[in-house]
N, C-alpha and C positions, 0 to 999 in steps of 0.2 A: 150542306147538302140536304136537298128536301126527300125525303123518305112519303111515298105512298102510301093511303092508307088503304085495305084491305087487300092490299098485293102480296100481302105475307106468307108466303111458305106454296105460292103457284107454283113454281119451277119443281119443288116436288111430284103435284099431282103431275103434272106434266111428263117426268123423267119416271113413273108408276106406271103411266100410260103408255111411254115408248118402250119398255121394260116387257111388258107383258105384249104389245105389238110384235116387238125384237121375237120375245119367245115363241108366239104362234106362229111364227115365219121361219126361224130354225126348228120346229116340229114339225110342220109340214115337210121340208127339205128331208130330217131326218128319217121320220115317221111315215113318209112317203113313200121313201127308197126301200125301206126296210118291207112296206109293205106289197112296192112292187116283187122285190125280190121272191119273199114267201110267195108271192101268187107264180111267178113264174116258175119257181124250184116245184111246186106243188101242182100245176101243171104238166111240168116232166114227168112227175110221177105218174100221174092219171093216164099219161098217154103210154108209158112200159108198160103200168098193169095191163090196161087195153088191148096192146101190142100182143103179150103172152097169152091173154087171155085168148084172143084170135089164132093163136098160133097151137090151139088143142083143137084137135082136129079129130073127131068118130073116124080111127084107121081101119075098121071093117070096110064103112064104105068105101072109103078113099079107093082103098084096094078093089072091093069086088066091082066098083066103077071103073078102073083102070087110070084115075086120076082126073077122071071127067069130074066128078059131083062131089062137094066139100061140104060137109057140115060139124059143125062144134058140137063137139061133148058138153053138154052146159056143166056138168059138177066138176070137172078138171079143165073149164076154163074161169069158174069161180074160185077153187083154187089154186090157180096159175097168177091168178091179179092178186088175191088174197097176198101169195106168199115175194109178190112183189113189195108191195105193201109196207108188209112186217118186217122185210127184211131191209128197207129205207131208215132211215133216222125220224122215223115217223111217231111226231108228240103224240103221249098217252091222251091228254084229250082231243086226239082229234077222232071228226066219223067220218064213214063212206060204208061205200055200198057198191056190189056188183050186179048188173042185169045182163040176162043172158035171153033175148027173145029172137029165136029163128037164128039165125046167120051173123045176128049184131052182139057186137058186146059194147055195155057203158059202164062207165066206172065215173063216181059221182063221189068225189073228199070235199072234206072242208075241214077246218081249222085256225083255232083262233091264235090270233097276231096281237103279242102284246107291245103295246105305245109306253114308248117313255115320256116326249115330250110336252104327245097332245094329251098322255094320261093326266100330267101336272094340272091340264085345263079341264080335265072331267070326262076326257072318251074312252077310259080305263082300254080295253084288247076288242078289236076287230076280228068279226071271223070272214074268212075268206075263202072261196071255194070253186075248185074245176070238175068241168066233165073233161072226160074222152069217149069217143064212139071209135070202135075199130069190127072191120071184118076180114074174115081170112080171103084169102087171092090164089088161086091157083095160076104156077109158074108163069 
């Protein structure tokens, strides 16, 4: 049997190559989902703070308008989202922020997503981040 020369030890690089192919395709998959997930779950959040935050309403007016005219209390509708917030499973490094201008409330998080499989390949944690805008409605 005639043996090749300089064909020695190809099928290694080769099985190196598909090795590390295989793995950026199961981190993507994995690392994907994971990072859908967090964007979604983080999301939910943004839009209850928002929600609460909307739902502090200045009761002087309400009242001495008879229900016509609504306007937010901005410091207990910052912390109505705040204590949404805080009260979620919400990672120590993550930020956000609440705005309260006129009638609207935003609520801006973000936080970072740590990678397993794409970390192996050098993308270490993703951060990732939602708004919500909410305003209050009368009945």
């Amino acid at each position: 049997m005639r043996r090749l020369q300089g064909e020695h030890g190809s099928v290694t690089g080769m099985l190196i190559i598909v090795l590390f192919i295989s793995l950026g395709f199961g981190g993507l998959a994995v690392d994907g989902t994971r990072l859908f997930l967090a964007r979604r779950d983080l999301q939910a959040l943004a839009d209850s703070a928002a929600l609460a935050a909307a739902s502090s309403l200045d009761e002087e007016q309400f009242r001495a308008t008879s229900g016509d005219q609504v306007r937010l209390e901005p410091q207990i509708a910052r912390f109505a989202a705040v204590a949404v917030v805080v009260t979620s499973p919400w990672p120590s490094d993550g930020r956000g922020s609440v705005e309260v201008v006129g009638n609207r409330v935003t609520v801006h998080l973000e936080r970072p997503v740590r990678l397993t499989f794409l970390g192996i390949l050098g993308l270490g944690s993703q951060v990732i981040g939602a708004k919500a805008t909410a305003n209050p409605a009368v009945g």
